[in-house]
N, C-alpha and C positions, 0 to 999 in steps of 0.2 A: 294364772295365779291371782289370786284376791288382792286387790290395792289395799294400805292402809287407811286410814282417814282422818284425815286433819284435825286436830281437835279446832273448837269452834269457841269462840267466848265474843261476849256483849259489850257494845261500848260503852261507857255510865252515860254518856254524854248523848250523842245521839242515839242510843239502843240498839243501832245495826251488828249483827251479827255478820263476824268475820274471822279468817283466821289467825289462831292466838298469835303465831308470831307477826302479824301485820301489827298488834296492837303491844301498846306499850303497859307494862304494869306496873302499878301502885303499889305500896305495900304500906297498912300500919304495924307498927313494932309493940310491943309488949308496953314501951315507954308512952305509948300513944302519938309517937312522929309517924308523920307520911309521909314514903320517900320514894322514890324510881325506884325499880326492880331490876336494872340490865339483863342481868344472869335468868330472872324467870325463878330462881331458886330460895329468894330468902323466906326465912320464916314470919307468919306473921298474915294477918286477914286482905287478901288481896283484891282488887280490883284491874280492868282493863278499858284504855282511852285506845281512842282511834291516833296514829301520831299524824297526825293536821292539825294546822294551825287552827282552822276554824275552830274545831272540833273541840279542842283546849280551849280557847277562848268562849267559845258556850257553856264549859265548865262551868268556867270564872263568874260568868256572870249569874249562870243560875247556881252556884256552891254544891256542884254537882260532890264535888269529893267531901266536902263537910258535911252533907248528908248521909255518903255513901257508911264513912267510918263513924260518921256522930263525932265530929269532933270541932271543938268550936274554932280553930285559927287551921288553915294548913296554907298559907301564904308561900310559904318556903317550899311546897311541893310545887305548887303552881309555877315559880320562878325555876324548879328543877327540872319540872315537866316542859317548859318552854326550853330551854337549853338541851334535852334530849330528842325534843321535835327538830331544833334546829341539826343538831349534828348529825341525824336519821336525814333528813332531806339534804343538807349539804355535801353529805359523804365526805371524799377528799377536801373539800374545801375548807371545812373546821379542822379537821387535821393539826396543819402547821400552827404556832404562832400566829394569831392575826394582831394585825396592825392597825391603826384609825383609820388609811385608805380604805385596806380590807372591809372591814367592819362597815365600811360608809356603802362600799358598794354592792356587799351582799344585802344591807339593810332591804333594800325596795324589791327583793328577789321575794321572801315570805310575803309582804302585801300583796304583791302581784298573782300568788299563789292563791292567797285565800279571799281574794274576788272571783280569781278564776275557779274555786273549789266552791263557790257561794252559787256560783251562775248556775248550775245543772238542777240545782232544787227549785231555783226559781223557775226553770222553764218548764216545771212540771205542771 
């Protein structure tokens, strides 16, 4: 029997092609907001980020998502986007209620990630 096939979509940020549910989606709205997508389903001209940290933070700096929708502010995606990266990587651990300990100790977990996620391009 014939496999189905994954659908494929691009990162804005780094351009690599991957499978759409590894990446996270953008969405802008009719009002001109850019917001997370969880579901995959809202309406509205969408985009797809890789969910790593790096990946969002090369956004940011180059205004990958301002360019994408043409829209002059999307600040509040960026901060939405970063808190769905986090709860993607953290799995259970965002979950519960976190606490200041919490919070202190997962802090150095994403850095640690995105040097280690930085290291493989440099050694190319």
């Amino acid at each position: 029997m014939k496999q189905k096939k994954k659908p494929q979509r691009m990162c804005i940020s780094c351009r690599s092609m991957k499978n759409k549910m590894d990446l996270a989606r953008l969405v802008k709205a009719q009002d001109g907001s850019v917001a997370v997508d969880a579901t995959g389903k809202k309406p509205g001209r969408g985009a797809y980020i890789c969910k790593d940290p790096a990946c969002a933070e090369l956004a940011r700096k180059q205004r990958k998502i301002e360019r994408c929708f043409e829209v002059s502010d999307a600040g509040g995606a960026y901060a939405e986007l970063s808190a769905a990266i986090a709860a993607a990587a953290g799995g259970a651990a965002t979950d519960p209620a976190p606490s200041a300990a919490t919070s202190a100790a997962t802090s150095p977990a994403p850095s640690t990630a995105t040097s280690t996620a930085a290291d493989p391009p440099q050694d190319i």
